[in-house]
C-alpha positions, 0 to 999 in steps of 0.5 A: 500500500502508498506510504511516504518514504519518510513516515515511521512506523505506527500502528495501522488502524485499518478501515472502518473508522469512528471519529468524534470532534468538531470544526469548520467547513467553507466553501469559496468561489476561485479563480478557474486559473488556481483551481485548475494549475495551483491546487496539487491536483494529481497529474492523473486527475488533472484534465478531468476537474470541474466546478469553480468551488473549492472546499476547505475543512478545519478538523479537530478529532477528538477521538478516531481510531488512530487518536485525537488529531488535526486536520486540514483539507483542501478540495478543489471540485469533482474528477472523473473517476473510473464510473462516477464524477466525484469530489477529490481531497488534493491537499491535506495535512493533520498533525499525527503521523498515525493519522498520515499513514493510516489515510494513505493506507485505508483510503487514499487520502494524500496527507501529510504532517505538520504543526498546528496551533489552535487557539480557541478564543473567546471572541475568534479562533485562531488555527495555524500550521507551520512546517518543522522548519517553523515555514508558514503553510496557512493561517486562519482566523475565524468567528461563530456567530451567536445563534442557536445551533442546527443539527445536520445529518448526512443520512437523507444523502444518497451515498454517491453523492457524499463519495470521494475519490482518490488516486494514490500510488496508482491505484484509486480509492472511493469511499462515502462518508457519513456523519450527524452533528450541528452547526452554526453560522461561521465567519472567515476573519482573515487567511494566509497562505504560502502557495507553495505549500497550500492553496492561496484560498485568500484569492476566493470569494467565501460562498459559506462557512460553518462551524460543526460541533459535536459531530459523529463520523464514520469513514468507511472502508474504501473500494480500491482498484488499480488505475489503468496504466498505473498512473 
């Protein structure tokens, strides 16, 4: 199975998954241009992508079965994919190796490590990642809005709407997600990139944010099958 040259060996946990925590979901409206050249889209993938949206999630796992962990992601439409169109995770990073390898592993998810700091404030939260080297990769900044919380449940969404896709060490990865919780209306307050580590989404339009609590998910286990070629 994928795994980067540089991971130490951790535990593996595979698939399914049950995982607890919360966190922030946006989505922005993005120059076609960054979307289509300046997202890490796999060179497999690259022709097939589509939309002008791209989704950013902020995770805090308090509780998977690799242990509590950060999260942030980054998606830039939908690829074409062996029989469906489905969303992509191009760019990820989490703060634990388990959780690195064991994604890479169980689904084919690309991520990689770093140093985040979270600040949860009173008024605003603060998440920054740096590198090992102390390089800046992003930084958010982000506000809940005082309202009364929604709850949100993904079980009246047919499954092949909620399948992501992979492609990773030639082979590719779907997998459906399922999740419940609530949410509140959120604010980005202020984003910085580094574009050579993450995707500038401070050139974006926000389209929404939110902020998830108390959700419960599953990650199921992946349908993997090699990719023509070997791409």
């Amino acid at each position: 199975m994928p795994l980067l040259q540089s991971a130490p060996d951790v535990p593996l946990a595979p698939a399914p998954w049950k995982l607890k925590g919360s966190g922030y979901v946006l989505a922005l409206r993005m120059p076609g241009e960054l979307l289509d050249n300046r997202s890490f889209i796999p060179d497999s993938l690259q022709d097939s992508r589509k939309g002008n949206l791209a989704y950013v999630m902020f995770v805090d796992y308090s509780a998977s079965d690799a242990g509590p962990y950060y999260e942030l992601l980054y998606i830039p439409g939908s690829f074409r994919f062996s029989q469906s169109r489905n969303l992509s995770i191009t760019r990820i990073y989490v703060s634990t190796w388990d959780s690195v390898v064991n994604g890479r592993n169980n689904w084919g998810i690309p991520k990689n490590r770093c140093n985040f700091a979270v600040d949860y404030g009173a008024e605003q939260d603060n998440i920054r990642l740096t590198t090992d080297e102390g390089t800046l990769i992003a930084e958010l900044t982000l506000r809940t809005r005082r309202c009364f919380r929604i709850p949100i449940t993904t079980a009246m969404v047919p499954e092949k709407l909620r399948t992501l896709g992979q492609h990773l060490g030639g082979q590719q990865f779907l997998y459906a997600p399922s999740s419940s919780g609530h949410i509140k209306p959120a604010q980005l307050l202020d984003v910085r990139c580094n574009p050579e580590l993450f995707p500038d989404i401070s050139q974006g339009q926000v389209v929404a944010c939110l902020r998830v609590t108390d959700f419960n998910m599953v990650f199921p286990t992946a349908r993997v099958e090699s990719i023509a070629g070997g791409q």
